[in-house]
VEXKOLDO-290271 format. One record per residue (C-alpha): residue number from 1; residue in three letters; x, y, z. Coordinates in steps of 0.1 Angstrom, whole numbers, plus 5000, padded with zeros to 4 digits. Layout:
<rs>
{NUM; ALA; {X; Y; Z}};
...
</rs>
This chain:
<rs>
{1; UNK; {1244; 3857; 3220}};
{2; UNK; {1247; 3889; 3244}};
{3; UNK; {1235; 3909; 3210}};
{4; UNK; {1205; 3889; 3205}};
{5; UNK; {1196; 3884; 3242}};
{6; UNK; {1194; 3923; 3245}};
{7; UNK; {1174; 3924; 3213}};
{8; UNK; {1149; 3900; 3221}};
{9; UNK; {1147; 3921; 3257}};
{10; UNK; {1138; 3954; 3237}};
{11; UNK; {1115; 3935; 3215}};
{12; UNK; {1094; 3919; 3247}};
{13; UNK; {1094; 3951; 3265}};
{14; UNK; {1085; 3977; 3236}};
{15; UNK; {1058; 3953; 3232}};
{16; UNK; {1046; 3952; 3267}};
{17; UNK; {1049; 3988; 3270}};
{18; UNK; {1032; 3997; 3238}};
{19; UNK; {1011; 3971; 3231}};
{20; UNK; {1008; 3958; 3198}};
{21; UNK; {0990; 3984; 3172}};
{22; UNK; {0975; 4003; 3202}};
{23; UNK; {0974; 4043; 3204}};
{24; UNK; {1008; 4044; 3224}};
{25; UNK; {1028; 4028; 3195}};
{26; UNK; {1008; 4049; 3169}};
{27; UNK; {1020; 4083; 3188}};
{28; UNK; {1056; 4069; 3190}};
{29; UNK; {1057; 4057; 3160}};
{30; UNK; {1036; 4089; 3138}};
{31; UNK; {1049; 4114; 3161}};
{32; UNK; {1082; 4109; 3175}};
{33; UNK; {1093; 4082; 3143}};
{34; UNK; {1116; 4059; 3169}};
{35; UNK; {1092; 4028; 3160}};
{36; UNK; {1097; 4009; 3124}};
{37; UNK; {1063; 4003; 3105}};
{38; UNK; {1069; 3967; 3106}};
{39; UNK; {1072; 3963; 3146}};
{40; UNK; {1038; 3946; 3148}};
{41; UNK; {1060; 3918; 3124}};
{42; UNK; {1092; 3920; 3149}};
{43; UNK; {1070; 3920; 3184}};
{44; UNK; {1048; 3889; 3174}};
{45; UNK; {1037; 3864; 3204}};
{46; UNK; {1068; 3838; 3215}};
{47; UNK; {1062; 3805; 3210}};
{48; UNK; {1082; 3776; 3207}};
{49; UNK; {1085; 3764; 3171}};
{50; UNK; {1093; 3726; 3179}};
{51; UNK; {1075; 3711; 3210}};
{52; UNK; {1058; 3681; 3215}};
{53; UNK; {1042; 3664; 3244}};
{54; UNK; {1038; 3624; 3251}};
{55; UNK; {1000; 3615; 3252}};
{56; UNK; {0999; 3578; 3256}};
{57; UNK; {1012; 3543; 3247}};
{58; UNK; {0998; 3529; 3215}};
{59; UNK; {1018; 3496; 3217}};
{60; UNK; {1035; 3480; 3244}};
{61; UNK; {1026; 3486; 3278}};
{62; UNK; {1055; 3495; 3300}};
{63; UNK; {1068; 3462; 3324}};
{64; UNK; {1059; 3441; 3290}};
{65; UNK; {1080; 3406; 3293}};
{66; UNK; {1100; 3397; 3265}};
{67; UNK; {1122; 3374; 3258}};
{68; UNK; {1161; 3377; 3249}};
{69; UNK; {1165; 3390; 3212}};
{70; UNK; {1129; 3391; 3203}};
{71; UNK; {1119; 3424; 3183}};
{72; UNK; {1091; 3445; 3186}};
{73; UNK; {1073; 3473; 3179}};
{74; UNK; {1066; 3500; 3200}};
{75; UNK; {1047; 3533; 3191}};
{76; UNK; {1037; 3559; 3215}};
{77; UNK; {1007; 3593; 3203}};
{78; UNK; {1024; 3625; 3205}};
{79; UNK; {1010; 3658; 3200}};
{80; UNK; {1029; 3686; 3184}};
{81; UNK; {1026; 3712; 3207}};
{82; UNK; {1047; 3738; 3189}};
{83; UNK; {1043; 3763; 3167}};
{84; UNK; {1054; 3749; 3132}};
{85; UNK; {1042; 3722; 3112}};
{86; UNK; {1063; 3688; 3116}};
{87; UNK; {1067; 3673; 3076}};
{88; UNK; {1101; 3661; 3058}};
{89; UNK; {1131; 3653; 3082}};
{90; UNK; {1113; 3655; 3118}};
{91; UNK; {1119; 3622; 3130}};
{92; UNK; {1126; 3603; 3167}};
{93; UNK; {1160; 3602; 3180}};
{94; UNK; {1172; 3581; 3211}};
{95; UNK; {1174; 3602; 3242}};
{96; UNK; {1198; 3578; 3266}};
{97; UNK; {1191; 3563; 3295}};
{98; UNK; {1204; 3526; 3300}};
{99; UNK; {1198; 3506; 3267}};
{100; UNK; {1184; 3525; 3228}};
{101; UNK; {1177; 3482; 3224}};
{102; UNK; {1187; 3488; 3187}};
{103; UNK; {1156; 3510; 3181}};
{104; UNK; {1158; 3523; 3149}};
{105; UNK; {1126; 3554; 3144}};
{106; UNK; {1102; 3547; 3117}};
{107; UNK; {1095; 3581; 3094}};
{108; UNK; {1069; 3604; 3098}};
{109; UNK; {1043; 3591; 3075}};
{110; UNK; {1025; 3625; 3072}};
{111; UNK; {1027; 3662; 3082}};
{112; UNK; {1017; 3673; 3115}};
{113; UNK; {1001; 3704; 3122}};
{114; UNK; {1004; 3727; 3157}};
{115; UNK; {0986; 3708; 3183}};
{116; UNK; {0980; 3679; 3163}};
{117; UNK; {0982; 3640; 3175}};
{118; UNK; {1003; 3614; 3155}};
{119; UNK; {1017; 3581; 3162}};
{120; UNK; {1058; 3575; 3166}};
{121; UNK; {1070; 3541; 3158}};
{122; UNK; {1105; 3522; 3168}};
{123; UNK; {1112; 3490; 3161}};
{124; UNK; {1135; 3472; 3188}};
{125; UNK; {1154; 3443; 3194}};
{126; UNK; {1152; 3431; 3235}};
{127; UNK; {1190; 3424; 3247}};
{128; UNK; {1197; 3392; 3253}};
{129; UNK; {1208; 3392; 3288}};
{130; UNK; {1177; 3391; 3317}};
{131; UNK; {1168; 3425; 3334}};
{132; UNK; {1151; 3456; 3334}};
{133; UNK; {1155; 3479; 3305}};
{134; UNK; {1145; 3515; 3296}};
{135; UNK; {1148; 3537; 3271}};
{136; UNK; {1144; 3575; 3262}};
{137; UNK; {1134; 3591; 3228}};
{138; UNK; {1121; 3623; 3218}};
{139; UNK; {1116; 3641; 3187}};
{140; UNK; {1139; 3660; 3163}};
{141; UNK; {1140; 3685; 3137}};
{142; UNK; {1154; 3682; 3099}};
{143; UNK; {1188; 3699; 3117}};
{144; UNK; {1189; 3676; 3142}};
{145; UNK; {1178; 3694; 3174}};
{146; UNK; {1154; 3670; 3200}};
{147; UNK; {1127; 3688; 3214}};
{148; UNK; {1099; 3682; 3238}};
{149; UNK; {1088; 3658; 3265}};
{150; UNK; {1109; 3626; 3268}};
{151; UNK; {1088; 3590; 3258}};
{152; UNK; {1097; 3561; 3271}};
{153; UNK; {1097; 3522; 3266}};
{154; UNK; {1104; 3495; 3297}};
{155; UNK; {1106; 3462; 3294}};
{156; UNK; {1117; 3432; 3313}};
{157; UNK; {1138; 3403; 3294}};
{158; UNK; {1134; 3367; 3308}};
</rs>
């Protein structure tokens, strides 16, 4: 980590200093030879690849009554606000709080392209006992690492 922490240092600097292809880099890099030819490649804007923001409920409003044990559906519109294309293996993954309600994600139906709005399904199971329940999910990449804003579902079992 300390190696690629003091790489990614030099990369960010050397590219504020030099700007991308401007007449700074060209000097260093015709004249003194300290700058590869492919720096442009190595200095390129930082982004997150996987993001995602919550932009509304779709189904079921949060306070929605249900009743103990009754199942339901709940999707929420996201938007990929990353940099890569969500396709195969992206997926929603619980993300705690007091009750994942049995939720089990529904697959991605379709690819989803940088700032691009989809819906996100789960389909849940109220508990049985009367209360106040929440629960967290997010999204995930094919290697399993949850990104972005945290969506939510409440509900209220009587």
């Amino acid at each position: 980590a300390p190696f690629f922490t003091s790489f990614l240092i030099r990369t960010i600097s050397w590219r504020i200093i030099l700007g991308n292809d401007g007449p700074v880099l060209a000097f260093v890099r015709d004249t003194l030879g300290l700058v590869p030819e492919n720096f442009s490649i190595i200095g390129t804007p930082l982004g997150l690849c996987d993001d995602a923001v919550f932009v509304s409920d779709v189904t079921v409003s949060d306070g929605s009554v249900m009743t103990p044990g009754q199942e339901f559906l709940k999707t929420w519109k996201v938007r990929n606000t990353g940099d890569c294309t969500w396709g195969a293996g992206y997926t929603i993954v619980y993300g705690g709080y007091n009750d994942k309600m049995s939720g089990v994600p529904a697959a991605l139906a379709t690819t989803v392209i940088p700032n691009q709005e989809v819906d996100v399904s789960v389909q849940f199971k109220a508990p049985t006992k009367a209360g106040e329940y929440l629960s967290a999910w997010r999204m995930a990449n094919p290697s399993g690492y949850a990104f972005g804003q945290f969506f939510f579902i409440k509900i209220v079992v009587r």
